[in-house]
C-alpha positions as CSV (number, residue, x, y, z in Angstrom):
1,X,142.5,109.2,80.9
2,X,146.0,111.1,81.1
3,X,143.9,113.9,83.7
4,X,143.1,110.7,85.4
5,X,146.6,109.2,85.6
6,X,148.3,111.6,87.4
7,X,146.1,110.8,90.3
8,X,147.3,107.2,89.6
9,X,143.9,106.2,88.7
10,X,143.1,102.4,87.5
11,X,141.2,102.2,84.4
12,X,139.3,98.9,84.0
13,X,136.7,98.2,81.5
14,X,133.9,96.8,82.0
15,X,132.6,94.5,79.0
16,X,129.3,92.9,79.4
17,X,128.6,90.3,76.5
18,X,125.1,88.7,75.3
19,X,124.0,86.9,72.2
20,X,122.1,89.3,69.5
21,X,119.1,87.6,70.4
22,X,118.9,87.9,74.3
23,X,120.0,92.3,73.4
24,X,117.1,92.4,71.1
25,X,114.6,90.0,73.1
26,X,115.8,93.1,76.1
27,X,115.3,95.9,74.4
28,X,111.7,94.3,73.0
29,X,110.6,93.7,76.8
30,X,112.2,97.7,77.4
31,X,109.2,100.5,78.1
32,X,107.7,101.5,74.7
33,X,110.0,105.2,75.4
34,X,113.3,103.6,75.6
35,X,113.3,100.9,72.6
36,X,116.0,101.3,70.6
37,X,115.1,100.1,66.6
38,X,115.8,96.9,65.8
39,X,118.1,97.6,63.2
40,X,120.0,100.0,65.3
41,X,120.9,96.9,67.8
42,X,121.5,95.3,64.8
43,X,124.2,97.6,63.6
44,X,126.0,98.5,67.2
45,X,126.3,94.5,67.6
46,X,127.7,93.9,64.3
47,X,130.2,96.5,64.3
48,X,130.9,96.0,68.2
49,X,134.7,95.9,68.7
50,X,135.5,94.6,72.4
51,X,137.5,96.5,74.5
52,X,141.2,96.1,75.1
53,X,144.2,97.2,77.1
54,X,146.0,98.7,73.8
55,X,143.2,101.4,74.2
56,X,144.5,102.2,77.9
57,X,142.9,100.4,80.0
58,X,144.9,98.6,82.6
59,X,142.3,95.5,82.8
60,X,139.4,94.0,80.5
61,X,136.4,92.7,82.5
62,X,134.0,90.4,80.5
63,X,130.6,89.5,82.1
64,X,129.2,86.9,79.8
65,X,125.4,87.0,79.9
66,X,124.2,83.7,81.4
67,X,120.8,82.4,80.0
68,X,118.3,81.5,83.0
């Protein structure tokens, strides 16, 4: 980010959010070559920390996932 900021760049994150079920019911539905194991979206989700401007960014974008 510093390379970035002398070119007065705006760092915004872009956080989108879903229940554990819809990410796993995703991946499921994915092409057999790009499922990721269970247990690994397991993991990532439960030890997910959400982004915030402490870590530099100048704005936190959540998308909530909205069920159809």
């Amino acid at each position: 980010m510093t390379h970035a900021r002398r070119f007065s760049c705006r760092f915004v994150s872009i956080w989108i959010s879903c229940e554990l079920d819809v990410a796993l019911a995703q991946n499921s539905a994915s092409p057999s070559d790009q499922i990721v194991p269970e247990e690994v979206v397991r993991l990532v989700f439960k030890d997910f920390e959400p982004p915030t401007v402490d870590e530099g960014f100048d704005e936190v974008l959540k998308i909530e996932h909205v069920r159809n």
